[in-house]
TORMARTI-619580 format. One line per field, with one value per residue: residue number from 0; residue in three letters; x, y, z of N, C-alpha, C, O, CB in turn; chain. Coordinates in steps of 0.02 Angstrom, whole numbers, plus 50000, padded with zeros to 5 digits. Each point is the difference from the previous one (the first is absolute). Last residue first. Glycine has a CB too. Layout:
TORMARTI-619580
k <- c(NUM, ...)
r <- c(ALA, ...)
n_east <- c(X, ...)
n_north <- c(Y, ...)
n_up <- c(Z, ...)
ca_east <- c(X, ...)
ca_north <- c(Y, ...)
ca_up <- c(Z, ...)
c_east <- c(X, ...)
c_north <- c(Y, ...)
c_up <- c(Z, ...)
o_east <- c(X, ...)
o_north <- c(Y, ...)
o_up <- c(Z, ...)
cb_east <- c(X, ...)
cb_north <- c(Y, ...)
cb_up <- c(Z, ...)
c <- c(A, ...)
end
This chain:
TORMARTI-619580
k <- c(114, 113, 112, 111, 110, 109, 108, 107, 106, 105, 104, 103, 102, 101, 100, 99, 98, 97, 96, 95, 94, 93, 92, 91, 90, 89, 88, 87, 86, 85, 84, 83, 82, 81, 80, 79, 78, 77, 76, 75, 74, 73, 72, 71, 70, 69, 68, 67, 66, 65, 64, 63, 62, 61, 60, 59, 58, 57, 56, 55, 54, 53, 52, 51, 50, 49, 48, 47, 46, 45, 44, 43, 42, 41, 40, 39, 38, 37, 36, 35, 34, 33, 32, 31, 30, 29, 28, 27, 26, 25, 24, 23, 22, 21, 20, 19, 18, 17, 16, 15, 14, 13, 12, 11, 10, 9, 8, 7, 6, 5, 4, 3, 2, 1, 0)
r <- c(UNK, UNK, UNK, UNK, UNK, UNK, UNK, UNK, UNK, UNK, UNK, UNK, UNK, UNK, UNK, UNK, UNK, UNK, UNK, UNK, UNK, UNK, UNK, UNK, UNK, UNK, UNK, UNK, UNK, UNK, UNK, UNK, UNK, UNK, UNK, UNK, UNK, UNK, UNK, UNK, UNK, UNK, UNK, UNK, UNK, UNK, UNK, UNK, UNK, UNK, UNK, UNK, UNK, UNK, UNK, UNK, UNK, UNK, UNK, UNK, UNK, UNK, UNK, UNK, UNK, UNK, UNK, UNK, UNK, UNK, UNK, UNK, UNK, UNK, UNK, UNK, UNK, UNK, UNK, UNK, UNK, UNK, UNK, UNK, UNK, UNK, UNK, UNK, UNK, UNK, UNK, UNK, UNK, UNK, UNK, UNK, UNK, UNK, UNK, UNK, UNK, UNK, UNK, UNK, UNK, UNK, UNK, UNK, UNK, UNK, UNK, UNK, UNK, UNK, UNK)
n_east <- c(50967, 50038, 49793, 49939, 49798, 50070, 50212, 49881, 49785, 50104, 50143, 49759, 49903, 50159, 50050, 49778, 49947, 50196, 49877, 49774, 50081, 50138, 49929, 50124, 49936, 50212, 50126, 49811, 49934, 50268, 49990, 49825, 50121, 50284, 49863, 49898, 50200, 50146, 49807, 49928, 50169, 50153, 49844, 49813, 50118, 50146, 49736, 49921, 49815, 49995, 49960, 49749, 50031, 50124, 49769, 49885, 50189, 50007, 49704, 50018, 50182, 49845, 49837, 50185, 50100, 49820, 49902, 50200, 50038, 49771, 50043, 50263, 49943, 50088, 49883, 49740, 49901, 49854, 50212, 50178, 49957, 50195, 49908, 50164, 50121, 50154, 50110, 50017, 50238, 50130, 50156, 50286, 50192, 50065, 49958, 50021, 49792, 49998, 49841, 50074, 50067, 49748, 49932, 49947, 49712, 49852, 49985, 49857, 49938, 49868, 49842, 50046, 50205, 49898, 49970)
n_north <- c(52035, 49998, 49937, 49757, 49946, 50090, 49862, 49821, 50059, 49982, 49817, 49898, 49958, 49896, 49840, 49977, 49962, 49833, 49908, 50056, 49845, 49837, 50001, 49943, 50133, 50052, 50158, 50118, 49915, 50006, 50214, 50093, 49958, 50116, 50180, 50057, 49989, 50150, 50142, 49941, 49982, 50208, 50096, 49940, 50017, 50194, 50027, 49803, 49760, 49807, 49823, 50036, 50036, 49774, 49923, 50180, 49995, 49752, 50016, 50193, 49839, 49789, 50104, 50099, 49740, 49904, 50196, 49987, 49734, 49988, 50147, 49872, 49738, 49863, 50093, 50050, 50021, 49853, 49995, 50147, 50147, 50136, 49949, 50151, 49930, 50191, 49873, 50270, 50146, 50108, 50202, 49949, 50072, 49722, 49964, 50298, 50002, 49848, 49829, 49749, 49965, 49976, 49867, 49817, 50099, 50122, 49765, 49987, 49646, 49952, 49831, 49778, 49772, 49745, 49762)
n_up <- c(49887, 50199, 50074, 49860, 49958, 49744, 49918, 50143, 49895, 49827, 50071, 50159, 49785, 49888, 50185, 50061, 49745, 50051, 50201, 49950, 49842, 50134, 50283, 50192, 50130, 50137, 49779, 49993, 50264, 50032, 49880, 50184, 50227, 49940, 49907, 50217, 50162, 49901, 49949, 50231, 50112, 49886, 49847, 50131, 50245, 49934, 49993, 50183, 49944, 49831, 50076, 49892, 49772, 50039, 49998, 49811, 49866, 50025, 49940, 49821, 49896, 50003, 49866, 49900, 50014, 49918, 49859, 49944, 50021, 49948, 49803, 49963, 50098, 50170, 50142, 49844, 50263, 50084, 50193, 50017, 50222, 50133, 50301, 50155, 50238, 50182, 50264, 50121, 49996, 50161, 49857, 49934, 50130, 50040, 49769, 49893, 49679, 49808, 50006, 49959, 50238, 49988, 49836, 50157, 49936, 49851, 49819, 49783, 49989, 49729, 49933, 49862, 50066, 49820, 50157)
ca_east <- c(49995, 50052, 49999, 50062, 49963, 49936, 50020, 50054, 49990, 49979, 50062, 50048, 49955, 49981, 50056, 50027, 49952, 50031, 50087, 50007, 49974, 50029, 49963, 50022, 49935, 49978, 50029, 50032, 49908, 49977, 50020, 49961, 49941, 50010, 50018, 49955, 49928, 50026, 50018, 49959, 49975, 50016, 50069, 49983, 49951, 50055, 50022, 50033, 49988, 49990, 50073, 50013, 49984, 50045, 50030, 49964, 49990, 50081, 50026, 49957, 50038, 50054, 49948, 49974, 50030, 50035, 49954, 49972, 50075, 49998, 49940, 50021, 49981, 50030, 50088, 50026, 50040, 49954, 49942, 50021, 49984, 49991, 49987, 49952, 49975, 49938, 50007, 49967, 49942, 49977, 49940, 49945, 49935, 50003, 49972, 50055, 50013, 50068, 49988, 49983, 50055, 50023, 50027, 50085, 50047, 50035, 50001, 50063, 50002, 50049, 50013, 49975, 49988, 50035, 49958)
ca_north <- c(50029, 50013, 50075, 50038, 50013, 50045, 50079, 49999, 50014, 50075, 50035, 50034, 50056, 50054, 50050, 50032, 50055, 50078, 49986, 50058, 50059, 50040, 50009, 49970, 49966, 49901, 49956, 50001, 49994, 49921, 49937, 49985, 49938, 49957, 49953, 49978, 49948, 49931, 49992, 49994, 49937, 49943, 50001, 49970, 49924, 49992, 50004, 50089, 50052, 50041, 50015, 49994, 50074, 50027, 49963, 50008, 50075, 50011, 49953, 50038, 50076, 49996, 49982, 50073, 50056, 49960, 49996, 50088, 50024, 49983, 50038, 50079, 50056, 49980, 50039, 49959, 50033, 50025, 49948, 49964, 49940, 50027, 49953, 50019, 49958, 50036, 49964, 49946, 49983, 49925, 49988, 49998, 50072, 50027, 49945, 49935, 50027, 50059, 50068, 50004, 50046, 50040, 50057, 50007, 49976, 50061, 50001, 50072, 50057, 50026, 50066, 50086, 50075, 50051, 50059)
ca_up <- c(49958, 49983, 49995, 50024, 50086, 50051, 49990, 50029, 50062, 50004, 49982, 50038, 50052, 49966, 49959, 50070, 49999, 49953, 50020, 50022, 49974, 49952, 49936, 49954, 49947, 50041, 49996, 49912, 49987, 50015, 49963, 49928, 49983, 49989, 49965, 49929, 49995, 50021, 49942, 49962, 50014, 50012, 49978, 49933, 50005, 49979, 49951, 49992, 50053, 49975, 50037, 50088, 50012, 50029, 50065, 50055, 50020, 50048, 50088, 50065, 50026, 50064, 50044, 50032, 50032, 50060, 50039, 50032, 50017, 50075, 50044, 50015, 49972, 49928, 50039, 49948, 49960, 49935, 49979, 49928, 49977, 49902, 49940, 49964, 49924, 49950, 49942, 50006, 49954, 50011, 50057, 49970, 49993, 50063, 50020, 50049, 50054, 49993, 50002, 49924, 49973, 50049, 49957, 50016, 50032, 50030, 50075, 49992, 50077, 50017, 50027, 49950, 50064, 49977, 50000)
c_east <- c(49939, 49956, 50046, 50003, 50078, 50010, 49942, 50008, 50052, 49983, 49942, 50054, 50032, 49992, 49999, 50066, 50023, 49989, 50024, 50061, 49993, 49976, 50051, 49980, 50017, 49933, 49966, 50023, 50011, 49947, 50011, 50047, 50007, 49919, 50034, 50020, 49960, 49953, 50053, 50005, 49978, 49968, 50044, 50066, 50007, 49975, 50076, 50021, 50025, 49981, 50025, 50024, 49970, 49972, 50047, 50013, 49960, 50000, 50063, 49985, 49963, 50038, 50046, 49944, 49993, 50048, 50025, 49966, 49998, 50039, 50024, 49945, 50030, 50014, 50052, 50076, 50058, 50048, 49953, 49974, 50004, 49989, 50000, 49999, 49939, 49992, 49917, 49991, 49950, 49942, 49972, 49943, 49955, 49964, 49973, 49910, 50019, 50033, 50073, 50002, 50006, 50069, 50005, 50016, 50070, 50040, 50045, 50005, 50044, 50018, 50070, 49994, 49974, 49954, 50044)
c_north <- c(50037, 50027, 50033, 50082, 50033, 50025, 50062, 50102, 50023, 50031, 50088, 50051, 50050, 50045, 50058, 50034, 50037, 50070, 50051, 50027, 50048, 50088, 50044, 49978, 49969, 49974, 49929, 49919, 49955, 49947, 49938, 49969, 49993, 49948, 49941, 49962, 49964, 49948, 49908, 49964, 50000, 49928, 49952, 49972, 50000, 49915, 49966, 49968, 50049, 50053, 50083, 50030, 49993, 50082, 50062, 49985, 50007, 50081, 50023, 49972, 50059, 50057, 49979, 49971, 50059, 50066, 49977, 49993, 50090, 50017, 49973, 50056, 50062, 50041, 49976, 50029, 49965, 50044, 50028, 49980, 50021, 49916, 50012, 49927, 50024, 49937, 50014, 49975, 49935, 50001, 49943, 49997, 49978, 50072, 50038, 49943, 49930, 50016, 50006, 50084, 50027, 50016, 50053, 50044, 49999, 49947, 50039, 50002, 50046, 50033, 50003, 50043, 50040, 50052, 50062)
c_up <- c(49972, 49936, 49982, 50024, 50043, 50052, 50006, 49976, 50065, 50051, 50014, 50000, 50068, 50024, 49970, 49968, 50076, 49987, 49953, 50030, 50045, 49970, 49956, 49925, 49947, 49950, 50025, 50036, 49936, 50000, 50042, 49952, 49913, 50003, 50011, 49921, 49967, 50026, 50004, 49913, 49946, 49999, 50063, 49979, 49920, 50005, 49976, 49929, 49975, 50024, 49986, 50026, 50094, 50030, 49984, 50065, 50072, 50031, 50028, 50057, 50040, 50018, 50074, 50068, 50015, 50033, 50098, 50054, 50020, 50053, 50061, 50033, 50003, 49927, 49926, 50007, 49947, 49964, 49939, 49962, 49908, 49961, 49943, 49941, 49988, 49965, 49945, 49937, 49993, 49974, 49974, 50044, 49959, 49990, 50071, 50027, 50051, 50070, 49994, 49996, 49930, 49978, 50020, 49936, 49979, 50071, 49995, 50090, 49991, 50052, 50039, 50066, 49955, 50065, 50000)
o_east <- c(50005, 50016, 49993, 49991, 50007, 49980, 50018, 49999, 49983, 50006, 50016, 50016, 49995, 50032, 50034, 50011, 49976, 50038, 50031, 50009, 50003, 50032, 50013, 49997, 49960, 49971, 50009, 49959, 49991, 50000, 50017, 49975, 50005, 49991, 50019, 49966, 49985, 49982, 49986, 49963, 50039, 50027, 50027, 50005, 50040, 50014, 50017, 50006, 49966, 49947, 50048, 49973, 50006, 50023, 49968, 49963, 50012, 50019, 50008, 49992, 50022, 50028, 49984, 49971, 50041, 49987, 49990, 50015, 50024, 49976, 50025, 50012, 50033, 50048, 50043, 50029, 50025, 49975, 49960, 50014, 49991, 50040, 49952, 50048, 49959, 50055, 49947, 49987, 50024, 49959, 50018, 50012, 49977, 49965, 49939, 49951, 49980, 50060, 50019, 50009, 50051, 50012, 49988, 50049, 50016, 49981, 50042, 49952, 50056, 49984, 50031, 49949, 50019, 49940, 50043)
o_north <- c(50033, 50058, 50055, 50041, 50030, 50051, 50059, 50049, 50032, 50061, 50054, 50031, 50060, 50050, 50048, 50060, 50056, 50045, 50050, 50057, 50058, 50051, 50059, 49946, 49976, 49946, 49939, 49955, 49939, 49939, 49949, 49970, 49950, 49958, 49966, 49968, 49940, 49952, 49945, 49957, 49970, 49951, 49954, 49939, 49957, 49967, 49999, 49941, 50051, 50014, 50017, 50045, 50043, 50034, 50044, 50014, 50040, 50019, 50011, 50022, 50050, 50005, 49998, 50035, 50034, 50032, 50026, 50003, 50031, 50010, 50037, 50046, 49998, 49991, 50038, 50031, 49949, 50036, 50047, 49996, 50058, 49955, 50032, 49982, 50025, 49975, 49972, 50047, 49963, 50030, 49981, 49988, 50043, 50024, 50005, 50037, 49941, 50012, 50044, 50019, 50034, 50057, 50046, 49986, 49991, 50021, 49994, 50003, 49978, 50059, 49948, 50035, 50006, 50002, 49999)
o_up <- c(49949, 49984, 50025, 49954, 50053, 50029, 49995, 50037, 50050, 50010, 50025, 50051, 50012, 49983, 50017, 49989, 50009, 49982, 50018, 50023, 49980, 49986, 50014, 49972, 49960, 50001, 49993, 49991, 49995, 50011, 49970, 49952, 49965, 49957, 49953, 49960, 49998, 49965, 49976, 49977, 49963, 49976, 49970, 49997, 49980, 49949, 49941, 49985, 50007, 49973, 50035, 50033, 50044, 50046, 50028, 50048, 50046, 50055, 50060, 50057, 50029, 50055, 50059, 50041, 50032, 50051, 50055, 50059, 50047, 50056, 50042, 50040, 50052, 49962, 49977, 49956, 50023, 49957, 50006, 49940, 49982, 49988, 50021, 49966, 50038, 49988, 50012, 49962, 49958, 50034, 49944, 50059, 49963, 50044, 49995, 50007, 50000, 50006, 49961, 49943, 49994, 49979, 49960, 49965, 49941, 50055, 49955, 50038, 49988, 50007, 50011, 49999, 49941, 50011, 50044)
cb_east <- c(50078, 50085, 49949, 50054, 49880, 49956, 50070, 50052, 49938, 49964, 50084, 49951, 49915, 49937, 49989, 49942, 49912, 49971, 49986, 49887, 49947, 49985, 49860, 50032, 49976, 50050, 50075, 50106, 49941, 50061, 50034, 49949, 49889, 50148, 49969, 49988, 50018, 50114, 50005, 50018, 49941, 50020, 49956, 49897, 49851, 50077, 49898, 50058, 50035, 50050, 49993, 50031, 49949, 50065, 50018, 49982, 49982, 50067, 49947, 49959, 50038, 49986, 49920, 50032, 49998, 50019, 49938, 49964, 50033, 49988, 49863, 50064, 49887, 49895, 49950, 49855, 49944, 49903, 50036, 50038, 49923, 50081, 50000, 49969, 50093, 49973, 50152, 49967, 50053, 50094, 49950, 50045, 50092, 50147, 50141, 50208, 49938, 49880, 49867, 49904, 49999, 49913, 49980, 49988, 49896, 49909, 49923, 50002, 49925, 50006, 49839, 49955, 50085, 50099, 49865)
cb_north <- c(49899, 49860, 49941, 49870, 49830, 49891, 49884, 49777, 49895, 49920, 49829, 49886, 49839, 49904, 49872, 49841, 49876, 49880, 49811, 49921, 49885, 49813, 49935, 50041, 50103, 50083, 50152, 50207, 50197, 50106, 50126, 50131, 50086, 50088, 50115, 50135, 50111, 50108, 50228, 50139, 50014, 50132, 50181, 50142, 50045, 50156, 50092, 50133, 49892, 49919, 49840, 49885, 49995, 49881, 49798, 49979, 49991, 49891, 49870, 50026, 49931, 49889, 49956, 50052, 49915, 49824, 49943, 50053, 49862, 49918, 49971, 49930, 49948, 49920, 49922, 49950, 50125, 49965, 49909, 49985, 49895, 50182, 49931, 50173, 49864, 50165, 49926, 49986, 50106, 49940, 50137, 49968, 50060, 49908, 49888, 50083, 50179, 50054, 49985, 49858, 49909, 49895, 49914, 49882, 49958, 50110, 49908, 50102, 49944, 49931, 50070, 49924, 50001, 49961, 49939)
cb_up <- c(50052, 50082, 50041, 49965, 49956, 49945, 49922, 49953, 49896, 49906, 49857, 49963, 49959, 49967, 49968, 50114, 49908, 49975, 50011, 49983, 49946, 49992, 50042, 50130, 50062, 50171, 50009, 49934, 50048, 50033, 49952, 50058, 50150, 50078, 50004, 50098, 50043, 50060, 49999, 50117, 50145, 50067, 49959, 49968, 50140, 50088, 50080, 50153, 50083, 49974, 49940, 49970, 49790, 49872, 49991, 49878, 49820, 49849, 49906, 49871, 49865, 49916, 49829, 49816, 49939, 49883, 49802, 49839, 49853, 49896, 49881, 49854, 49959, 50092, 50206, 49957, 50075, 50098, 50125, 50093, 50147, 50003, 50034, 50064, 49975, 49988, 50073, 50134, 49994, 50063, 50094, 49855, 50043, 49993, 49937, 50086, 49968, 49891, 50109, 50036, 50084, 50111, 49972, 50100, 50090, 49902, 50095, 49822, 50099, 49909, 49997, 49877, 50149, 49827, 50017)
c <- c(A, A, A, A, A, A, A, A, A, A, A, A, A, A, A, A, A, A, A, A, A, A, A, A, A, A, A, A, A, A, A, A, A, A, A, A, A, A, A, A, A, A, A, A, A, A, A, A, A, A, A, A, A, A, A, A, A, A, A, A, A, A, A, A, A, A, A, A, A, A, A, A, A, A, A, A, A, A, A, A, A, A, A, A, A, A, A, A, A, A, A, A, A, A, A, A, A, A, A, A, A, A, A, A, A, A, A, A, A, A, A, A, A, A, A)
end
């Protein structure tokens, strides 16, 4: 029997911000399901679809942790890309595996503030 959903969990991505282990604050473990079910992940519609359906789950667990403007830029952005390529990784689907590639280089340069 093939899984059609997906747990995005906000665990052990505490150090993922940058800051010494000892000034982090303690966060209780976030999941969100992202079910699959009736999607063709094989496809490129299905594969969109899939992932935007996991990048607002991850938006929706990290923006939690999310209190002051500098939160976006340390916790927030890191956060969000790592659930969302391990999510990519545990659905183990070619098509959405590339459609992330694709997608990440642009996302990556949005969100940089440098530009």
């Amino acid at each position: 029997m093939i899984k059609k959903t997906i747990a995005l969990t906000l665990f052990g991505l505490i150090a993922v911000s940058g800051t010494p282990a000892s000034a982090q604050p303690t966060y209780d473990p976030v999941s969100i399901r992202v079910s699959y079910k009736g999607l063709d992940i094989q496809s490129e519609a299905g594969a969109k679809i899939l992932l935007r359906k996991i990048e607002n789950a991850a938006s929706e667990i990290c923006r939690e942790q999310v209190s002051t403007p500098m939160d976006e830029v340390r916790w927030f952005r890191p956060c969000k890309k790592e659930i969302v390529a391990r999510s990519v990784a545990q659905v183990n689907s070619p098509a959405l595996q590339a459609l992330y590639e694709r997608k990440a280089p642009l996302t990556l340069a949005r969100q940089d503030p440098a530009n």
